[in-house]
C-alpha positions in Angstrom: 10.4 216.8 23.2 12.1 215.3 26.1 15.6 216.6 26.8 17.4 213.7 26.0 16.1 213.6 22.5 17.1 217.4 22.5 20.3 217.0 23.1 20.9 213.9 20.8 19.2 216.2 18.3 21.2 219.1 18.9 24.9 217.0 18.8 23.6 215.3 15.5 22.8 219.4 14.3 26.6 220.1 15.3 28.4 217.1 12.7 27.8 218.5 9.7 29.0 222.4 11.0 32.3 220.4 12.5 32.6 219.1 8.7 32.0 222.6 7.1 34.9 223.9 9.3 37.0 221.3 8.0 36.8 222.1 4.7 37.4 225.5 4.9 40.1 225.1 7.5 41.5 222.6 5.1 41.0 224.9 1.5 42.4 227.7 4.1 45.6 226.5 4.6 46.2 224.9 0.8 45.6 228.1 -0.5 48.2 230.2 1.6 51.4 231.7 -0.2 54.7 228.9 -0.5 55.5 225.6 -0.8 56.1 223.2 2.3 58.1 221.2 0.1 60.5 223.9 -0.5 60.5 225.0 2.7 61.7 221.8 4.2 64.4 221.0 0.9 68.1 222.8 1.6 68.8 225.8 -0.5 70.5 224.1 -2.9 68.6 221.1 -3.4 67.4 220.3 -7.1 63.6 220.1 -8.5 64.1 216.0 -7.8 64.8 215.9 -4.3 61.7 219.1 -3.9 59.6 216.7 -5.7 60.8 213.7 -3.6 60.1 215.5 -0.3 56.5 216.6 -2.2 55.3 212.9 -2.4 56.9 212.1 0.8 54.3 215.0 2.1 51.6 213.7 0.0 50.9 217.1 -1.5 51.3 215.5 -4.9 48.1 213.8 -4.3 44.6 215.7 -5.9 42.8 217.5 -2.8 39.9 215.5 -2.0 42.4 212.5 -1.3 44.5 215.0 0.8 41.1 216.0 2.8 40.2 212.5 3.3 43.7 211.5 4.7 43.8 215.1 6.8 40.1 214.1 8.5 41.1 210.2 8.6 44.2 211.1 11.0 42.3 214.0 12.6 39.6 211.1 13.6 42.0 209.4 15.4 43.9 212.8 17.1 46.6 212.8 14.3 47.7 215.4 12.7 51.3 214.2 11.1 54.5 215.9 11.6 55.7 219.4 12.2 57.4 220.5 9.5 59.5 222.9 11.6 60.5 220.4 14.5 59.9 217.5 13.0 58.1 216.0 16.3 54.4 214.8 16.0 51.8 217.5 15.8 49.8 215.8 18.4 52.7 216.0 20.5 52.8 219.9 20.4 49.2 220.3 19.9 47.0 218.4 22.9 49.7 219.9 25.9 49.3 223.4 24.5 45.2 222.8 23.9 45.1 221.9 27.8 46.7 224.7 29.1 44.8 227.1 27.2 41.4 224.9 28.1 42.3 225.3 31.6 43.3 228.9 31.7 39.9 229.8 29.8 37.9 227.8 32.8 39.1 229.2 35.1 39.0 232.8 33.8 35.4 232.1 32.5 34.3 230.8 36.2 35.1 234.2 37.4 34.0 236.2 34.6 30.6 234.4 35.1 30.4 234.7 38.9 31.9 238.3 39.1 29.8 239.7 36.2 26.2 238.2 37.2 27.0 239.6 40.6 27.5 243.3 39.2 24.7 242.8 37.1 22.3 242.2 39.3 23.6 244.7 42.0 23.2 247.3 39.4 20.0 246.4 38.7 18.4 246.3 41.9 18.8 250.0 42.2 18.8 251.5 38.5 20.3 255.0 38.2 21.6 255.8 41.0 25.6 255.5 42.2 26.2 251.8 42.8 24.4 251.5 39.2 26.5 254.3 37.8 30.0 252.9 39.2 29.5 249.1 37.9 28.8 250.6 34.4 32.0 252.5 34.0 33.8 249.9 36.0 32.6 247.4 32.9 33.2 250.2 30.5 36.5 250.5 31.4 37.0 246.5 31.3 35.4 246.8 27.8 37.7 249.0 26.2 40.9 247.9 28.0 43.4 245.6 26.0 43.9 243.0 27.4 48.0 243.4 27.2 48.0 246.7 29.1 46.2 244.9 31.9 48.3 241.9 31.7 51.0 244.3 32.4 49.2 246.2 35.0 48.6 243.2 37.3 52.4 242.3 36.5 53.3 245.4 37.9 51.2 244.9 41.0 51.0 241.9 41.9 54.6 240.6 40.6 57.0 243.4 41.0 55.6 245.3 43.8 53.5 243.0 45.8 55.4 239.3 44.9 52.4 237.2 45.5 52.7 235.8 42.2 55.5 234.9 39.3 54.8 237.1 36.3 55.1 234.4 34.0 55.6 230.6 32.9 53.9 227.6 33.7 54.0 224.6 36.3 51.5 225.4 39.4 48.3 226.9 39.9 50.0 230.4 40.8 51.3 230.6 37.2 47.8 230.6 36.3 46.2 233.4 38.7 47.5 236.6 36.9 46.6 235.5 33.6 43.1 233.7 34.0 42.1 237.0 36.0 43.5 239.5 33.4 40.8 237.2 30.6 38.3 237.0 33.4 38.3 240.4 34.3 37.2 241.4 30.5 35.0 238.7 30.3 33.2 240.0 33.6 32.4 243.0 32.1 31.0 241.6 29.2 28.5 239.4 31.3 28.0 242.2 33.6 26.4 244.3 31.1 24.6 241.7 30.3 23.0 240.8 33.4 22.2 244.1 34.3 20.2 244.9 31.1 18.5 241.2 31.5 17.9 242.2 34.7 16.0 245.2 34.3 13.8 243.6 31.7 12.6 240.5 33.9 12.1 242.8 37.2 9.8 244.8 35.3 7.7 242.1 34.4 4.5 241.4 36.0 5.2 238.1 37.6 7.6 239.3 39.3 5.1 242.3 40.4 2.7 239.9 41.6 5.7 237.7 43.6 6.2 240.7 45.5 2.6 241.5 46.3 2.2 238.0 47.7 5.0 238.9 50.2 7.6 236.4 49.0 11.2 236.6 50.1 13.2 239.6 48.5 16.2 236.6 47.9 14.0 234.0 46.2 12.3 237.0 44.2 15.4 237.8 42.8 17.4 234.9 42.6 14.8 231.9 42.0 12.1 234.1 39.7 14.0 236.9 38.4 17.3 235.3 37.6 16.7 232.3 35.8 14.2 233.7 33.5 17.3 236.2 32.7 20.1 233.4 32.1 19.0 233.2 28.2 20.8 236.3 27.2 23.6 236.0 29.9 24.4 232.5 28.6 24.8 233.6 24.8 27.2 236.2 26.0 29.3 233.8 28.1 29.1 231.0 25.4 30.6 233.6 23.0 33.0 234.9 25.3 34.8 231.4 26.5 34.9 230.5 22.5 36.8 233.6 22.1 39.1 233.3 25.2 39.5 229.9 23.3 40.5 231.0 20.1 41.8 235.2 21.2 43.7 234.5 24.0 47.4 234.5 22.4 48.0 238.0 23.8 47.4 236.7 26.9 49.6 233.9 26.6 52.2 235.8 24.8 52.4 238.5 28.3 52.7 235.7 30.4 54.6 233.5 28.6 52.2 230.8 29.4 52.5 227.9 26.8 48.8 227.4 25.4 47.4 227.2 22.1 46.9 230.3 20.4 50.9 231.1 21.4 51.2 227.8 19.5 49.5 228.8 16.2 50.9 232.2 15.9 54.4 230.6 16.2 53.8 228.3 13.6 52.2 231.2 11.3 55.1 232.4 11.5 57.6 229.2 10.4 55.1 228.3 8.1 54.6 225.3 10.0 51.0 224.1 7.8 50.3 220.9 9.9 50.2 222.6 13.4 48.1 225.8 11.7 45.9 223.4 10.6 45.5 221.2 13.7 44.9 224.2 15.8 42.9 226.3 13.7 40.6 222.7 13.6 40.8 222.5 17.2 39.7 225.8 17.6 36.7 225.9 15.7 35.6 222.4 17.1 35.9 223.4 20.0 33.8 226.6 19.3 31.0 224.6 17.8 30.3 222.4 20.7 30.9 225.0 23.2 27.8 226.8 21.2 25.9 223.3 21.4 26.3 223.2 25.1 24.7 226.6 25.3 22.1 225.6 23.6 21.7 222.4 25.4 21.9 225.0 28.6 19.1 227.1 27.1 16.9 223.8 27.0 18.3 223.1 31.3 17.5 227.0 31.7 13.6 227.5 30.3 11.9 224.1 29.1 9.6 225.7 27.0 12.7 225.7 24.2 12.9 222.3 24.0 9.2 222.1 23.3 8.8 224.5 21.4 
């Protein structure tokens, strides 16, 4: 199968799970404690007017009809009103969906970089002291919350340092103490990764036989060894940027930085069902094609998956 066909088959694979998700996102939020229409109506407005702001809503309307008008305006990047500001959900929704897009780049692209490069120093000389310190250094950045290093690097590099502001929005300073507090967890993730990849190719025989044809040490490791342990990596960093997607509202909540996740808690909380419901679907499209690129990378990576 040539790759183009691959991927074409792969983004056709990925429609119906983007319509799965929409149902239950949908069902999700229909089936949550409270009315909107209440919610909205004064305290002492009658059953009428409730009613009246109901059909204004369209939630006197059966539920496939809602579903078909929710996707209809979701096809076209609407999402209605807020119901708590009143101002289009696309309005709050796409800003806040960039900023937390761009924060999770660029906290992914060092993840990625600094984590393969642990990895494979680790593995290069197994059990012994460098191996030893770039485990516990990912151990530690495994079981670290993320808030308590949010704070930590506030306390550095903010308060005693002043290289950078501590929080907000506006430049690409606002985003260095935050992408590298995510990127820092997600390098430990993909360091661990790499280094138990990494011990599994170099004991392989190929690259045993590299080595006794005198090869370069560099193209060994990097051109032989490495790509044939990207599989594994990949998952884990596929995984990790659809989580730093959809998890990173303690993140933004430290920093104050106005993304996404900040966005959906807050509306949680006012019971604000379009923007849950936008963002939630958001999320979890965004999820599915991030897992369709890694598969589409796993096809770039070793051609025998697409043939096989």
């Amino acid at each position: 199968m040539s790759l183009g066909r691959y991927v074409l088959r792969r983004l056709l694979l990925s429609i119906p799970t983007i319509l799965g998700v929409s149902v239950i996102v949908f069902l999700m939020i229909h089936m949550l404690p409270g009315d909107p229409a209440q919610l909205l109506a004064p305290p002492e407005a009658t059953m009428e007017e409730v009613e009246i702001i109901r059909r204004r809503l369209g939630l006197d309307r059966p539920l496939w009809e809602q579903y078909l008008i929710f996707m209809g305006r979701a096809l076209r990047g609407e999402f209605g009103e807020s119901l708590f500001t009143g101002h289009r959900v696309s309005e709050l929704l796409w800003p806040a969906y960039l900023n937390t897009l761009t924060l999770s780049v660029l906290a992914m692209t060092f993840g990625i970089v600094a984590g393969v490069l642990m990895g494979i120093y680790a593995a290069l000389k197994p059990n012994t002291p460098r191996d030893q310190a770039v485990t516990s250094l990912s151990l530690m950045g495994l079981s670290m919350p993320v808030f308590w290093l949010g704070l930590i690097l506030i306390e550095v590099f903010s308060v005693w340092l002043r290289l950078f502001p501590s929080g907000g929005s506006g430049s690409i300073r606002h985003l260095v103490l935050p992408s590298l507090t995510l990127g820092l967890i997600g390098a430990a993730y993909v360091g661990r990764a790499t280094r138990a990849s990494m011990l599994e190719v170099l004991s392989e025989d190929y690259i045993r036989t590299a080595k006794a044809y005198g090869l370069p040490r560099r193209k060994v490791i990097y051109v032989y060894a490495l790509r044939n342990a990207l599989i594994p990596v990949v998952t884990v960093a596929g995984l990790i940027f659809g989580y730093m997607m959809a998890g990173a509202v303690l993140t933004e909540t430290v920093f104050s930085y106005p993304g996404l996740g900040r966005l959906i808690v807050n509306a949680i909380f006012a019971r604000d069902y379009p923007v849950v419901q936008a963002g939630i679907l958001v999320v979890s499209i965004t999820f599915v094609m991030i897992n369709t690129a890694v598969d589409i990378l796993y096809a770039l990576i070793n051609p025998r998956i697409r043939l096989e």
